[in-house]
C-alpha positions as a Markdown table, in Angstrom:
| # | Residue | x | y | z |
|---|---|---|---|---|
| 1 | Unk | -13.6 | -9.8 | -20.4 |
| 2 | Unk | -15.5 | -6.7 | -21.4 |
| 3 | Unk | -18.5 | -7.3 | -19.5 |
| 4 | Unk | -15.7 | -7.9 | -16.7 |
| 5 | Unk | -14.0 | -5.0 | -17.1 |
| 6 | Unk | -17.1 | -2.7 | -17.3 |
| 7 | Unk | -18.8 | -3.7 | -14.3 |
| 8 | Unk | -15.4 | -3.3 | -12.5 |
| 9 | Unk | -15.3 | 0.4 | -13.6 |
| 10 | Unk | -18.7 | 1.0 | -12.3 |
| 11 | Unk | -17.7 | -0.6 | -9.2 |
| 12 | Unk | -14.8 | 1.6 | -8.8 |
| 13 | Unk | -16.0 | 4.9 | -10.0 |
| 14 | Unk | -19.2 | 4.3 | -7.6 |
| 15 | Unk | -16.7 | 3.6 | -4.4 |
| 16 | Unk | -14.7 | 6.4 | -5.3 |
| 17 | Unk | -13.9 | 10.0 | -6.8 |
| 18 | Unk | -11.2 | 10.2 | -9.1 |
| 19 | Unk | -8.0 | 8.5 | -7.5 |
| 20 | Unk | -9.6 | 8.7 | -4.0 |
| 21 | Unk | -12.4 | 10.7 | -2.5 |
| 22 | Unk | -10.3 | 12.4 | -0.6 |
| 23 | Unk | -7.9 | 13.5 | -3.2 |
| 24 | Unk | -10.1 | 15.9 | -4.9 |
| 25 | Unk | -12.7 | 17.0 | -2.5 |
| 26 | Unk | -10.3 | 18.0 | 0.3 |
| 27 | Unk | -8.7 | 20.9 | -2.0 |
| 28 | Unk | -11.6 | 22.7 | -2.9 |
| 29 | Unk | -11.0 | 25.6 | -0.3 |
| 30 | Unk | -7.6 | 25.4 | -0.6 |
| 31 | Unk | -5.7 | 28.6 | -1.8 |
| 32 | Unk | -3.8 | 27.5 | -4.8 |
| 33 | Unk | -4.0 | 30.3 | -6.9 |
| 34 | Unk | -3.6 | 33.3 | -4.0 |
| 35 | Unk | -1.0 | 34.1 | -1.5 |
| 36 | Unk | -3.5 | 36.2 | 1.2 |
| 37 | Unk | -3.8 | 32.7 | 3.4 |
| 38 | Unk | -1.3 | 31.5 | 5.9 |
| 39 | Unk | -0.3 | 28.4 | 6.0 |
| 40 | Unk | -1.7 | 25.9 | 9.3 |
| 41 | Unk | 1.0 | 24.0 | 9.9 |
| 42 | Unk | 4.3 | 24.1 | 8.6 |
| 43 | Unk | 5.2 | 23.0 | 5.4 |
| 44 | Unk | 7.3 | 20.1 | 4.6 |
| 45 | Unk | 9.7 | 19.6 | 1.3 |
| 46 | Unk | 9.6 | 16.0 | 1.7 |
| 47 | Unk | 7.9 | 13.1 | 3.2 |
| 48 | Unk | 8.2 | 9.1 | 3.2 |
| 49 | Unk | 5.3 | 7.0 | 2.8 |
| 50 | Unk | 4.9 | 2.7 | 3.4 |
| 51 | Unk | 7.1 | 2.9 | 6.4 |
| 52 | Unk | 9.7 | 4.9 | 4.8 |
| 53 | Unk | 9.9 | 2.4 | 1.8 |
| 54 | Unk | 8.9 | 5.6 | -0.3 |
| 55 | Unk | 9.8 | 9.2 | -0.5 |
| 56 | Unk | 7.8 | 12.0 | -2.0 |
| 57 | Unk | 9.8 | 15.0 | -2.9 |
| 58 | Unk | 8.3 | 18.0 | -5.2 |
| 59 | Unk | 11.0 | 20.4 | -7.3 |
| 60 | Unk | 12.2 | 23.4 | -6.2 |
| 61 | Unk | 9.6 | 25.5 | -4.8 |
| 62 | Unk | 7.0 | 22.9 | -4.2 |
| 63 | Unk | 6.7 | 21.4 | -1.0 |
| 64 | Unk | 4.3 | 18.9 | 0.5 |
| 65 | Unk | 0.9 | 20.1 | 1.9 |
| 66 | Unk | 0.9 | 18.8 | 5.9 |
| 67 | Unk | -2.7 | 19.2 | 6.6 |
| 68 | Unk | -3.8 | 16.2 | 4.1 |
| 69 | Unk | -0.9 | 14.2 | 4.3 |
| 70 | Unk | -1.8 | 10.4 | 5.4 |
| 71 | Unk | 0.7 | 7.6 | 6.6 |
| 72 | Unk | -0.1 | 3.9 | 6.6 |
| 73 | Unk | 2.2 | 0.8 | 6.7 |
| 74 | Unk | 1.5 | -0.4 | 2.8 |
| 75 | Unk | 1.2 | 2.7 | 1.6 |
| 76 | Unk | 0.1 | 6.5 | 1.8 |
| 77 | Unk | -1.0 | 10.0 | 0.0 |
| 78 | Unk | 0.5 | 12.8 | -0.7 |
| 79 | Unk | 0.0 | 16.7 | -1.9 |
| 80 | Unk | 2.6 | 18.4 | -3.9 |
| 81 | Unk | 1.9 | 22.7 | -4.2 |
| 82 | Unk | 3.7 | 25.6 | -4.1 |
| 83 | Unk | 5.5 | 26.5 | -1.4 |
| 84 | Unk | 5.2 | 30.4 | -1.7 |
| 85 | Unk | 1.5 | 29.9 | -1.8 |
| 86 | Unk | 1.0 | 27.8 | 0.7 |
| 87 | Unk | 2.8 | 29.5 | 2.9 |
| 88 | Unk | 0.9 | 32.9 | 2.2 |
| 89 | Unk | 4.0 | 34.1 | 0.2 |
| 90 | Unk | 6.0 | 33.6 | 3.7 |
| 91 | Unk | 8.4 | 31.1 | 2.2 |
| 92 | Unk | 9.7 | 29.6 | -1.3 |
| 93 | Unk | 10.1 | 31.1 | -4.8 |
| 94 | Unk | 7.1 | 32.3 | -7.3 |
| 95 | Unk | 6.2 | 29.3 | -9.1 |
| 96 | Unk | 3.7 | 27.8 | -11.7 |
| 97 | Unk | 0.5 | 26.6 | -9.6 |
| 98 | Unk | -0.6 | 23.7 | -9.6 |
| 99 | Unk | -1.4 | 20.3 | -7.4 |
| 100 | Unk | 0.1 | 17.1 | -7.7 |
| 101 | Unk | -0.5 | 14.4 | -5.5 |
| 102 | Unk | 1.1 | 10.7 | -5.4 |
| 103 | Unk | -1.1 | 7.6 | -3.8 |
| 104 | Unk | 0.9 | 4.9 | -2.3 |
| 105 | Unk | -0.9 | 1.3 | -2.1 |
| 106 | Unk | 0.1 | -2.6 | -2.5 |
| 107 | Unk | 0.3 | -4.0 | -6.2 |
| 108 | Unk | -0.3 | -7.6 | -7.1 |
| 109 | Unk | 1.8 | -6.8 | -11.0 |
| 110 | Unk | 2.6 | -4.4 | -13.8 |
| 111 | Unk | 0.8 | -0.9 | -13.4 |
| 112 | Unk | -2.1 | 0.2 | -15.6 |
| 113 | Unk | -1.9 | 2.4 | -18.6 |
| 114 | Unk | -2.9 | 5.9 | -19.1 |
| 115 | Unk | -5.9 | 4.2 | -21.3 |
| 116 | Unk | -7.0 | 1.9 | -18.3 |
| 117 | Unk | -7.0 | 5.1 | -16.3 |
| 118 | Unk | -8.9 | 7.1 | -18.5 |
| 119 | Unk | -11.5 | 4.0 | -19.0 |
| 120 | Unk | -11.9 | 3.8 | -15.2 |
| 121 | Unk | -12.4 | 7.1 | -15.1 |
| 122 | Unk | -15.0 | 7.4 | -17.8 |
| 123 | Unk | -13.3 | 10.3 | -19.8 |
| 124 | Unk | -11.2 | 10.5 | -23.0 |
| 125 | Unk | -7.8 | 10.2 | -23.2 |
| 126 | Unk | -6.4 | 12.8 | -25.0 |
| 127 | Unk | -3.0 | 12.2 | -25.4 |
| 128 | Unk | 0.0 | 9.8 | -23.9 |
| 129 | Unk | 3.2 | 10.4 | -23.4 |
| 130 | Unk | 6.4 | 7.4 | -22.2 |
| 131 | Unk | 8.6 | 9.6 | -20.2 |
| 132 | Unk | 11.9 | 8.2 | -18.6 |
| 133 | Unk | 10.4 | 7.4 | -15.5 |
| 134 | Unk | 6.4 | 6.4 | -16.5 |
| 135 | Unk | 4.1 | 7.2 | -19.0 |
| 136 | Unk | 1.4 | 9.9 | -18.3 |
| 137 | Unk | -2.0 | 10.4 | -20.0 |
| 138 | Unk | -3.8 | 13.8 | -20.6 |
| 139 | Unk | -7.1 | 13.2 | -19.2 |
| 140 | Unk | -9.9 | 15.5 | -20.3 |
| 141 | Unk | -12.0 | 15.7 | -17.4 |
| 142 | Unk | -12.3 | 15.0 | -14.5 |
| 143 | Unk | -9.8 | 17.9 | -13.1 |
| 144 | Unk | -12.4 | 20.5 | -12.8 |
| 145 | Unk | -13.0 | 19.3 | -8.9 |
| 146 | Unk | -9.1 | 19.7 | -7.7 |
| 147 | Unk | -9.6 | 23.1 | -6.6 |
| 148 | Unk | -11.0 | 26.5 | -7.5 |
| 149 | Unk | -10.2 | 27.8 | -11.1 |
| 150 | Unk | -8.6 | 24.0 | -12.0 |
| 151 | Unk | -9.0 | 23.1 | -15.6 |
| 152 | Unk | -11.1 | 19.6 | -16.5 |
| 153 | Unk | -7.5 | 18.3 | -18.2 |
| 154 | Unk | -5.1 | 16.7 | -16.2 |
| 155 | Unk | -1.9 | 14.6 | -16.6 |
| 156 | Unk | -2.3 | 11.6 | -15.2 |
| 157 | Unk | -0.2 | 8.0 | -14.6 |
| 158 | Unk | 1.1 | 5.1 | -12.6 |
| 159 | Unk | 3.8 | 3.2 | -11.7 |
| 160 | Unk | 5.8 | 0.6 | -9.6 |
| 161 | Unk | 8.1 | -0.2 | -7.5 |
| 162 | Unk | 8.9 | -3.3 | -6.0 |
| 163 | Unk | 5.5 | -4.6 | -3.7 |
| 164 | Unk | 4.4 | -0.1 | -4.3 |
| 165 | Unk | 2.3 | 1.1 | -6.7 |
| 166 | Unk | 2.6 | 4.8 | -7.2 |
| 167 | Unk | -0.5 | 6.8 | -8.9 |
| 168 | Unk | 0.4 | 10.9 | -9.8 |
| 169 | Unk | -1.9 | 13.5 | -10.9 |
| 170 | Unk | -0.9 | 16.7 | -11.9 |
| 171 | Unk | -4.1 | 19.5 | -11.6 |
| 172 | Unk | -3.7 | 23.0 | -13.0 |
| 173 | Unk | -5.3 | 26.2 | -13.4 |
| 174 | Unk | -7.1 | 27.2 | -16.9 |
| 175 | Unk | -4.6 | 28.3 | -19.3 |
| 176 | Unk | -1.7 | 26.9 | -17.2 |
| 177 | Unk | 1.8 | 25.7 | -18.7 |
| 178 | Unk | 1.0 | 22.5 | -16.9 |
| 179 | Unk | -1.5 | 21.6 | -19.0 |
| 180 | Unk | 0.7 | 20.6 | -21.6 |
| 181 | Unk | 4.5 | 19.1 | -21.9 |
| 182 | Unk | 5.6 | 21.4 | -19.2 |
| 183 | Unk | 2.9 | 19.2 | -16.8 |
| 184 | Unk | 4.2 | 15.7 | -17.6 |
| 185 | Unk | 7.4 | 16.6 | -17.3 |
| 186 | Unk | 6.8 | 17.7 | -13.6 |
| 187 | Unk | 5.4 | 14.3 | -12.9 |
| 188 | Unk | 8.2 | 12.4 | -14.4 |
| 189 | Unk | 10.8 | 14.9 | -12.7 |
| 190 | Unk | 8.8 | 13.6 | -8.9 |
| 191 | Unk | 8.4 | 9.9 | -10.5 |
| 192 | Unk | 12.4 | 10.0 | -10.8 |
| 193 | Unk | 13.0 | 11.5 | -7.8 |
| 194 | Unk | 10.8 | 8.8 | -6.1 |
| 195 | Unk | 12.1 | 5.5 | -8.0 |
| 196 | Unk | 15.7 | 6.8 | -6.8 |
| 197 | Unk | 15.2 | 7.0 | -3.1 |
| 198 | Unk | 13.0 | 3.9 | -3.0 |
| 199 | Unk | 13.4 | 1.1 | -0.7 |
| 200 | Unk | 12.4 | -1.6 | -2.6 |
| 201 | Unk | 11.0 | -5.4 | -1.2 |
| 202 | Unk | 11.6 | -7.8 | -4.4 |
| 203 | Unk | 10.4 | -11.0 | -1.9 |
| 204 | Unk | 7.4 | -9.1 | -0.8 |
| 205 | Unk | 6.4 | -8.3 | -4.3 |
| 206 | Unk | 6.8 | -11.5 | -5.3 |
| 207 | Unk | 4.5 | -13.2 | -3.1 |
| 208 | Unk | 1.8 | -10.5 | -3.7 |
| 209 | Unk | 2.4 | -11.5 | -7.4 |
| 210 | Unk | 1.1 | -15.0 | -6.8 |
| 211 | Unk | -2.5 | -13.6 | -6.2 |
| 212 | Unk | -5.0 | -15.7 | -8.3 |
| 213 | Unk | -7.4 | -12.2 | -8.7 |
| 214 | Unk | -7.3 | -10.9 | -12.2 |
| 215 | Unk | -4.8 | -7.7 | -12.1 |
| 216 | Unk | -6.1 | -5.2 | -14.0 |
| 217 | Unk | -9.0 | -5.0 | -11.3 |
| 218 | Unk | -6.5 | -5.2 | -8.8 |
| 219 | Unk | -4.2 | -2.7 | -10.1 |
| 220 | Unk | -7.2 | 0.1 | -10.8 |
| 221 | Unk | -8.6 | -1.1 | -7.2 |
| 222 | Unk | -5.4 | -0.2 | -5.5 |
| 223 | Unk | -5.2 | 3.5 | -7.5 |
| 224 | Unk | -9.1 | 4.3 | -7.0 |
| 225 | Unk | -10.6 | 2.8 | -3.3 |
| 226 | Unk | -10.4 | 5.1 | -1.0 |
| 227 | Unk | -9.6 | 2.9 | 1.2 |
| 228 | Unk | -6.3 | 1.9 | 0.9 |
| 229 | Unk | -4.9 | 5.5 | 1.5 |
């Protein structure tokens, strides 16, 4: 089982950046941390993902980024930012920075802990927390890539609903409240959100429950291949 699982960590890590190529790469000129851009398209508060089976909503302030959000019938990816910067400081209330995004793919069973997460990723898991709605991990690198000025530290967790399995990342500037309680608690206040609007499928889960390929590489799979956003 060791040998099984490293080799499927390689495998992932080699296929894909963290949580999907595009998750991190496609921020880097993206102005997080200034309000002198305008924003390219308008901005949404909300979206709904897997044919409207799940909807992504960020707290007050935060709205969803248009320009990298991606629709497909099982599933989906979102990006969570503020409003106010996003919009060039056109729209929305001053708020902590920051970039949170929620991947939407098929799951075959339970999700995987913050410690399979920080495993795949190849980097330390510095602390875990079970919040009402899913438990987060601290990761300690990795982050660095979100966007320019993001700290290596990130929160970072998984969960599911019905045939869905939901993967958030929180990324945040160096120094950043959001780097510590105040950052898991913004993922579990989305989480909520998102397990209470749900449209959930219990007969289509439980046929892709039946699958005879071992979960934990199906599970980490589903959160890291690029492919399935």
């Amino acid at each position: 089982m060791i040998r099984t699982r490293t080799s499927l960590y390689a495998a992932l890590l080699g296929a894909a950046c963290i949580t999907g190529c595009d998750e991190t790469g496609a921020f880097g000129a993206m102005p997080l941390l200034e309000t002198n851009g305008v924003a390219s398209a308008p901005l949404m508060t909300s979206t709904q993902l897997a044919r409207g089976a799940i909807t992504v909503k960020g707290p007050d302030g935060y709205c969803i980024d248009p320009t990298t959000l991606r629709r497909t019938s099982s599933g989906g990816f979102a990006a969570i930012a503020s409003c106010h910067i996003m919009s060039g400081g056109q729209n929305g209330p001053i708020v902590e920075p920051g970039l949170m995004t929620v991947t939407v793919s098929p799951t075959p069973g339970a999700a995987p802990s913050p410690k399979d997460l920080a495993q795949a990723l190849g980097t330390t898991l510095l602390q875990s927390r079970e919040l009402s709605a899913l438990e987060v991990g601290r990761m300690a690198t990795g982050g660095q890539t979100a966007f320019a000025g993001s700290d290596p530290t990130h929160w970072r967790g998984a969960f599911v609903i019905g045939p869905h399995l939901i993967g958030v990342t929180l990324y945040a500037p160096q120094n950043s409240p959001l780097l510590g309680a105040q950052g898991a608690a913004f993922l579990n206040t989305v989480s909520s959100a998102i397990r209470a609007n749900a449209i959930t499928d219990r007969t289509a889960s439980a046929e892709q429950s039946q699958s005879t390929f071992d979960p934990l590489a199906r599970r980490l799979g589903r959160l890291f291949a690029s492919n399935d956003l």
